[in-house]
C-alpha positions as CSV (number, residue, x, y, z in Angstrom):
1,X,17.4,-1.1,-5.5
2,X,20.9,-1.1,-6.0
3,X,23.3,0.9,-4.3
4,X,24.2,3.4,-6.5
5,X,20.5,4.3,-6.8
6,X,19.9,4.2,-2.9
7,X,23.0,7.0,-2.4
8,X,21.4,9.0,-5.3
9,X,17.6,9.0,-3.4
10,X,19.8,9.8,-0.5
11,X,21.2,12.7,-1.7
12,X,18.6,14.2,-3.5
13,X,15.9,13.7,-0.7
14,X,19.0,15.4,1.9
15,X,19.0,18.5,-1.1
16,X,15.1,18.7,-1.0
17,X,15.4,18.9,3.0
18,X,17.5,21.9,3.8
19,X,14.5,24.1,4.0
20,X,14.1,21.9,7.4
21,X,15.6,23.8,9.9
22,X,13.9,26.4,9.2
23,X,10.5,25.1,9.4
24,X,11.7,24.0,12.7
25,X,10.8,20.1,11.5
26,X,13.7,17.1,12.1
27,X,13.5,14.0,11.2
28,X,13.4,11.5,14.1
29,X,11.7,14.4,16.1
30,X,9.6,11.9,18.4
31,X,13.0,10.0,19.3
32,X,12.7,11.0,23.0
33,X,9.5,11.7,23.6
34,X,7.3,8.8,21.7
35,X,9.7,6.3,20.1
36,X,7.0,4.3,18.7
37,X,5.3,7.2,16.6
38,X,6.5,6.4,13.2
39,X,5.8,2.4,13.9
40,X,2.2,3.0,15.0
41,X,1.3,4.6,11.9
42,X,3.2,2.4,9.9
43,X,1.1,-0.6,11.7
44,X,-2.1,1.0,10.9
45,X,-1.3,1.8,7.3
46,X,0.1,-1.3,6.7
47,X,-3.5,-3.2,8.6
48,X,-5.7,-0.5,6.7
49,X,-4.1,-1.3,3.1
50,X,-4.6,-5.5,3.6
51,X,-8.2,-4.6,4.2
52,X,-8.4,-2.1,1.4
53,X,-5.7,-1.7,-1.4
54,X,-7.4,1.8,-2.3
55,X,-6.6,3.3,1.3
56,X,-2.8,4.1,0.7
57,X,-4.0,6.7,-2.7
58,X,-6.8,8.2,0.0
59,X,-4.1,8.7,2.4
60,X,-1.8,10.5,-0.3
61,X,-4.3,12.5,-1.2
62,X,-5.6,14.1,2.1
63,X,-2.2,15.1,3.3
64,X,-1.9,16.6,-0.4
65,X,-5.3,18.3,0.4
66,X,-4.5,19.3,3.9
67,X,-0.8,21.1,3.0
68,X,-2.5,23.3,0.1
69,X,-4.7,24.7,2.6
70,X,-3.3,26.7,5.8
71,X,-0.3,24.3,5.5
72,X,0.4,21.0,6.4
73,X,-1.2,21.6,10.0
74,X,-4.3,19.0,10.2
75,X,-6.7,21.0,9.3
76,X,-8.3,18.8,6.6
77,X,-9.2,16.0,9.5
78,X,-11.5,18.9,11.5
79,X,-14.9,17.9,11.6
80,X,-17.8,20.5,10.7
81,X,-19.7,21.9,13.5
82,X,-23.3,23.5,13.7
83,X,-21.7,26.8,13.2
84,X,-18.7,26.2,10.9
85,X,-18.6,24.2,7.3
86,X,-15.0,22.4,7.8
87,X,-12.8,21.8,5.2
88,X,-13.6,18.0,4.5
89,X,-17.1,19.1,3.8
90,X,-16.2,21.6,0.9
91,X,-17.5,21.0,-2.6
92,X,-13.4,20.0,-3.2
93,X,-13.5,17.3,-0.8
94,X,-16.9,16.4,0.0
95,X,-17.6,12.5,0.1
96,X,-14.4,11.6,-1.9
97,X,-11.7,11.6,1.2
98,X,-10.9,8.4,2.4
99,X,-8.2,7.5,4.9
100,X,-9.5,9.4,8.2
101,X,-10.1,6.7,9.9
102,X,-6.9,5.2,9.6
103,X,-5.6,8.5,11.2
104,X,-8.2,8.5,13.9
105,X,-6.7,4.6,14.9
106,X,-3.2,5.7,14.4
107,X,-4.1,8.4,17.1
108,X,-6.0,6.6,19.7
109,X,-3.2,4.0,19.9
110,X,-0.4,6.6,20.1
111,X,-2.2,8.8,22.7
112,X,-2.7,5.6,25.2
113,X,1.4,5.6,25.0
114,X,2.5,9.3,24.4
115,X,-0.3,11.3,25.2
116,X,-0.8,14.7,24.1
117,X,2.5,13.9,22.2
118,X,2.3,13.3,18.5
119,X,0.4,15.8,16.2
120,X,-2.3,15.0,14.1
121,X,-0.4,17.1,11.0
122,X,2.6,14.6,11.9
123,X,0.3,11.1,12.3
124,X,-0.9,12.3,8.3
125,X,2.2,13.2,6.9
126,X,3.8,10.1,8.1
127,X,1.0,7.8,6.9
128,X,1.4,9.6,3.3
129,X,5.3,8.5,3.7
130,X,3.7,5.0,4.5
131,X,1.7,4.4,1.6
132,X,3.4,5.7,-1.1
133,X,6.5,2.8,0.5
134,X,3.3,0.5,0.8
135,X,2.6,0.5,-2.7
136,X,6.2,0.4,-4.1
137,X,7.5,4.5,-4.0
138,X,10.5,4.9,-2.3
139,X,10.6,5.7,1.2
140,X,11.9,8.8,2.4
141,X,12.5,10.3,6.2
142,X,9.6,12.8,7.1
143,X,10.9,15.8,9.2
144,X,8.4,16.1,12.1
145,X,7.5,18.4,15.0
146,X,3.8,20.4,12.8
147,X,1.8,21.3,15.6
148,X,-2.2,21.2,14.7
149,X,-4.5,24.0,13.4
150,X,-7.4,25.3,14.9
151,X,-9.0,26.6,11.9
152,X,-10.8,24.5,9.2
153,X,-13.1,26.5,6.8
154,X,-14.6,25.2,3.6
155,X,-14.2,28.0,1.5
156,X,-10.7,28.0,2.0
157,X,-10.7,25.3,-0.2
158,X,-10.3,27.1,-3.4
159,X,-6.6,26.6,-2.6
160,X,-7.1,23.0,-4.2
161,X,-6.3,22.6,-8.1
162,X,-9.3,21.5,-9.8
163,X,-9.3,18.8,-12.7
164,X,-9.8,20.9,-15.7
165,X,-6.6,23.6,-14.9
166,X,-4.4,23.9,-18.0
167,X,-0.3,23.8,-17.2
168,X,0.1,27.6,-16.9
169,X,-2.9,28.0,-14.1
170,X,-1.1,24.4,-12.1
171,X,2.3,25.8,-12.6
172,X,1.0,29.1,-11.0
173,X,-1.3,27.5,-7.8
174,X,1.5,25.3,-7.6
175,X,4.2,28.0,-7.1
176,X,2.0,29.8,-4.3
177,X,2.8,27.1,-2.5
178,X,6.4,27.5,-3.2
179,X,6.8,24.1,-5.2
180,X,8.7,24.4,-8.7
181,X,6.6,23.8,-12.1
182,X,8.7,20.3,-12.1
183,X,7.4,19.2,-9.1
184,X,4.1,20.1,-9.8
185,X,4.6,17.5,-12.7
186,X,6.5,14.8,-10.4
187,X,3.2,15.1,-8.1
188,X,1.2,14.8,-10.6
189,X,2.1,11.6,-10.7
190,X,0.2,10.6,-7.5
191,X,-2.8,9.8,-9.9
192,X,-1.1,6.4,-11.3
193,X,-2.8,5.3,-8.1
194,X,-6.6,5.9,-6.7
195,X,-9.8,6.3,-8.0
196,X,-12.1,9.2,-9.3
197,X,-15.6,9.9,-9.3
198,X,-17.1,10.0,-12.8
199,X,-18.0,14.2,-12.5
200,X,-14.6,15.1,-12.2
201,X,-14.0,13.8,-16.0
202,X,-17.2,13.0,-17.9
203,X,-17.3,16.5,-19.5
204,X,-14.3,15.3,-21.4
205,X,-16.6,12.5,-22.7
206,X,-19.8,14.6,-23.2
207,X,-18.8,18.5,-23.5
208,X,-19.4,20.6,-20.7
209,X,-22.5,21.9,-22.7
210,X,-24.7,22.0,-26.4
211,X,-22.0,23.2,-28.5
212,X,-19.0,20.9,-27.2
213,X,-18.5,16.9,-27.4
214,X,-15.9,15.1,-26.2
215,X,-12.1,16.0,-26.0
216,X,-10.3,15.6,-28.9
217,X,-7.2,14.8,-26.7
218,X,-8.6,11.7,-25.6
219,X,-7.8,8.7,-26.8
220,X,-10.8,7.2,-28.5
221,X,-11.2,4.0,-27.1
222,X,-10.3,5.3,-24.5
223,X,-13.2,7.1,-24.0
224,X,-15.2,4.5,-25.4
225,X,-14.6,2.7,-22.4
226,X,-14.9,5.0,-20.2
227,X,-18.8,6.1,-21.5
228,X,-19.4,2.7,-20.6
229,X,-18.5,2.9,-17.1
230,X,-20.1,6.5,-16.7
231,X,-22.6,6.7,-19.3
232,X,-24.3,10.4,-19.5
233,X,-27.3,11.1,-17.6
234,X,-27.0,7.4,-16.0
235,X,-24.1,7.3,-13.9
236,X,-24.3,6.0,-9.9
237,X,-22.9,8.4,-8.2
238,X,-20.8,6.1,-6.2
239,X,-19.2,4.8,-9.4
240,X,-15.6,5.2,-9.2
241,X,-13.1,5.0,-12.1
242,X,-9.3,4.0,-11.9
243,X,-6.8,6.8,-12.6
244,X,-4.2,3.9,-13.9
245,X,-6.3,1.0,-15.1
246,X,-3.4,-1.2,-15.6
247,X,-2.0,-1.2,-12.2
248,X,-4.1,1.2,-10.2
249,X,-2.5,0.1,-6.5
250,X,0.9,0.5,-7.4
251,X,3.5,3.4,-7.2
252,X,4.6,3.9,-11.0
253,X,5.3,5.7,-13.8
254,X,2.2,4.1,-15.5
255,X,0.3,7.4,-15.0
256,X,3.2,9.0,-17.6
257,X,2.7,6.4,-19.8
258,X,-0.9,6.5,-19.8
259,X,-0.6,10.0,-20.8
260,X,1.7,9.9,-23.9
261,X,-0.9,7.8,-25.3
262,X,-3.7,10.2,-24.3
263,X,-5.1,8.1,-21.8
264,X,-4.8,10.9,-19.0
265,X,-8.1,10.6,-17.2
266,X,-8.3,14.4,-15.9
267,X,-7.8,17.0,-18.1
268,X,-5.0,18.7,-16.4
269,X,-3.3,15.5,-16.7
270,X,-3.4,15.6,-20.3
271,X,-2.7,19.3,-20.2
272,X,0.7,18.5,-19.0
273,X,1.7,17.7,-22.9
274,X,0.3,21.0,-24.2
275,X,3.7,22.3,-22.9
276,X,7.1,21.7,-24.5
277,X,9.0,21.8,-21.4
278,X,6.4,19.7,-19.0
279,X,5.6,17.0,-22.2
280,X,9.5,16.6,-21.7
281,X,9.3,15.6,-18.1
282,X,6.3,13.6,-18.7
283,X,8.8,11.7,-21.4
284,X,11.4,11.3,-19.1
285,X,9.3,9.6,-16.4
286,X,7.4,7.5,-18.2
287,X,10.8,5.9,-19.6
288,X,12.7,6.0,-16.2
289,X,10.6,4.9,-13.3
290,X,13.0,4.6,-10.6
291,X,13.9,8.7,-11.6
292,X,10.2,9.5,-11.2
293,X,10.4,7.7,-7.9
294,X,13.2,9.2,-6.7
295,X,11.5,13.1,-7.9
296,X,8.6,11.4,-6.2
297,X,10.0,11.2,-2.7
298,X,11.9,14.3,-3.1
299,X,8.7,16.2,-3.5
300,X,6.5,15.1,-1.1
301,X,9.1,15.8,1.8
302,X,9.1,19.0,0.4
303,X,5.0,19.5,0.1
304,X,4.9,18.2,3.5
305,X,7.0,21.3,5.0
306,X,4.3,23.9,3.7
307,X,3.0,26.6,6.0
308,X,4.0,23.9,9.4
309,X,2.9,25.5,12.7
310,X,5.8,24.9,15.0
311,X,6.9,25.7,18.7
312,X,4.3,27.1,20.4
313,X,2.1,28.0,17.5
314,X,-1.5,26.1,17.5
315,X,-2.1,22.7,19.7
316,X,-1.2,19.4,19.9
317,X,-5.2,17.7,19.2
318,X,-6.1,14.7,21.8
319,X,-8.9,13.9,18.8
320,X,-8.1,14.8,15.2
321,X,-11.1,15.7,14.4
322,X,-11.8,18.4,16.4
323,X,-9.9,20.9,18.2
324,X,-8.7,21.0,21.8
């Protein structure tokens, strides 16, 4: 990356971070009090993705999951208990999270050097930092200090945008959240890496019912293809599909490309072309890849500032998966 490109992430990640101060977060926030933070996640990221190329998109994913619901405050790592259905056990998230236990290491190490120091919500957003840089996104410095939640409910979980949401209803859950209808599209683009489970897309292949077949939106051999992976009334349940086929560990713009030739896998990732002005962002990142990176960054540091407990507010966890 040259170094007119690294001033322009520079400056455009510094824009997206002025909201900072008043969330209370800085960057470098563990500089005093547990300088080895931000390296001990790194570490385990880095160990977890040798072992499993797939863990970086599961990582991604549950800090996206955790910051749509009560904020970015750890709640998505809370274990169930006999009287409470936690939010990792919702029909939303159910089996499909992956990445917890590279939290739960990155924990255990950092509390044997810094105990009762680093925050769970912090360990998560960091390692999302981590593995979008891990898989060749551009890094970008994560303002910390989110203190943990105490709360984890399930049916809190409506919070989370589904698969089959057209472009008005994501520009709109999207919003509640305070992110703009363009960075709704630019982290859309999380799905050029990861997997899905065949449910969350076969009733474009099949119809959702008698009177429907499959999505005229989708390319055709496409879909072909994808009957054969998850063919109706026959598909494993632990059958996973790539989101980008062509590279589905790496951090680019395939997922744009993908979809100009109809080859979104999700509905609501074709649905981004059913609107003039988000088709024209999906057009501009699939031809510049370092400016969807660089949108890329911008927005996650942003998502990662929603609804953060600071100060005093909730608890610094000794075990992320349940509370104090």
């Amino acid at each position: 990356m040259g170094l007119g490109v690294k001033m322009w992430v520079a400056l455009v990640l510094s824009l997206s971070l002025v909201g900072s101060m008043e969330s209370q977060l800085s960057a470098g926030f563990y500089g005093s009090t547990c300088s080895l933070a931000e390296f001990v996640v790194k570490d385990e990221v880095r160990k977890a993705f040798i072992r499993d190329k797939g863990i970086a998109a599961g990582l991604v994913r549950l800090h996206f999951h955790d910051c749509f619901v009560r904020g970015c405050d750890g709640s998505v790592l809370i274990d169930s208990t006999p009287s409470n259905t936690a939010e990792k056990d919702s029909p939303a998230n159910g089996p499909s999270l992956r990445g917890l236990e590279v939290i739960d290491s990155a924990k255990a190490r950092l509390e044997t050097i810094c105990k009762g120091v680093v925050s769970c919500a912090d360990i998560l957003a960091f390692a999302a930092r981590d593995s979008v840089e891990v898989t060749g996104g551009f890094g970008y410095d994560v303002p910390a200090g989110r203190r943990d939640g105490r709360v984890s409910v399930a049916s809190e979980t409506v919070d989370l945008p589904p698969p089959s949401l057209g472009v008005d209803q994501l520009t709109q859950t999207f919003a509640k959240k305070g992110l703009t209808q363009e960075e709704m599209v630019t982290l859309s683009g999380a799905h050029t890496i990861g997997r899905s489970h065949c449910a969350s897309f076969t009733s474009r292949l099949y119809g959702s019912n008698a009177t429907t077949g499959q999505d005229p939106s989708l390319d055709a051999n496409y879909a072909a293809q994808l009957k054969q992976q998850c063919p109706q009334g026959r598909t494993d349940p632990k059958t996973v599909i790539p989101m980008n086929p062509t590279s589905p560990n790496m951090m680019d713009n395939g997922y744009y490309v993908d979809i100009l030739s109809n080859r979104g896998l999700f509905a609501s990732d074709q649905a981004l072309l059913t609107n003039q002005v988000t088709g024209r962002q999906v057009s501009q990142n699939a031809a510049n890849g370092i400016l969807w990176k660089t949108r890329f960054a911008a927005a996650m540091a942003k998502m990662g500032q929603i609804g953060v407990l600071t100060g005093t507010a909730g608890e610094i966890r000794t075990h992320c998966r349940k509370i104090n």
